[in-house]
N, C-alpha and C positions, 0 to 999 in steps of 0.2 A: 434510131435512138429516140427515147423518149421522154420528157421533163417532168419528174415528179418533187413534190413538196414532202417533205419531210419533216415534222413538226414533232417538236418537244413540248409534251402534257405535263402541266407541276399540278400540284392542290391550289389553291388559295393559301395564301399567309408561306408559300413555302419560301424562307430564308437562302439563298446559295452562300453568305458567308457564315451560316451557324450548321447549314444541312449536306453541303458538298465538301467530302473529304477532298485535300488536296493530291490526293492518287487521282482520283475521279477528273479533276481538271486535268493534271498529266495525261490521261487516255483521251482526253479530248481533244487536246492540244495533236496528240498523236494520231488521232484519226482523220481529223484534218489533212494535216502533212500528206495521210497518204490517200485523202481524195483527190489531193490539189497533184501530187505525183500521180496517180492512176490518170488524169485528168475528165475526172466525173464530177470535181464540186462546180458549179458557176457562181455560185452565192452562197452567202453562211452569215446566218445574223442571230444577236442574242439581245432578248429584248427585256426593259426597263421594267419593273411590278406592274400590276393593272394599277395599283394608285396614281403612276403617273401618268396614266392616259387620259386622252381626252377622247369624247364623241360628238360630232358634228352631223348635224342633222337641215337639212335644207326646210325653210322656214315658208312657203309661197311666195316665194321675192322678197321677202319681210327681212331679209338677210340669215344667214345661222345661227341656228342655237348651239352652241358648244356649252357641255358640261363634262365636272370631273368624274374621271372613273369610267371603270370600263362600260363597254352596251352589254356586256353578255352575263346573263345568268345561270352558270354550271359550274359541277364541282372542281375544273381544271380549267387552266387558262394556256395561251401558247405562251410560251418562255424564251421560246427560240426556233430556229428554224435551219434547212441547208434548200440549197435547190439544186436539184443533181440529174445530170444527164447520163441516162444510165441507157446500154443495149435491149436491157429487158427487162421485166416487172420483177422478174426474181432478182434480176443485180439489185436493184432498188431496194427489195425485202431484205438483201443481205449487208447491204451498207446500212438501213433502218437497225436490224438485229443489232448489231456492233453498237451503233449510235446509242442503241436503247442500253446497251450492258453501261457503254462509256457514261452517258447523262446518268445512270438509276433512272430510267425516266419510260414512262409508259410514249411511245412515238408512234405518230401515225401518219401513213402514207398515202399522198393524192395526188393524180395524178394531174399536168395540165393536158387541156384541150390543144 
């Protein structure tokens, strides 16, 4: 068995209450369900805009810099995530497919060490 990261790619600026049909939440709601019955999900997280992050940066002892907003510069941000213990890279690929139809969402797979 092996743990891969499964990560939902949005745009910047992408809205989920003006951009996600509520069918689109129903399938995710439902694929869920049938990770957690398959017993392949360990983890499922769905995360806040990049505006509400912060980045901490270690200072030379000087204590942290934290400022707002994200550290990364690209055209997608992570949105969300699952971590799923799958038997093989291709289960993995076939829970990502699904994930990707359920989110509209471009998803990408990695795996842990």
């Amino acid at each position: 068995m092996g743990r891969y990261l499964i990560s939902v790619l949005r745009p910047h600026g992408y809205d989920h209450a003006a951009s996600l049909p509520e069918t689109a939440r129903r399938e995710i709601d439902a694929l869920n369900d049938e990770m957690v019955m398959k017993g392949v999900r360990v983890f499922v997280g769905g995360l806040c805009p990049t505006n509400m992050a912060k980045c901490v940066q270690s200072n030379d002892g000087q204590g942290p810099v934290v400022t707002a907003g994200t550290g990364f510069v690209a055209p997608n941000y992570l949105d969300g995530f699952w971590v799923l213990e799958c038997p093989t890279e291709e289960d993995a690929v076939m829970w990502a497919a699904r994930a990707s139809a359920a989110c509209r969402a471009t998803i990408e797979i990695r795996p842990f060490y």
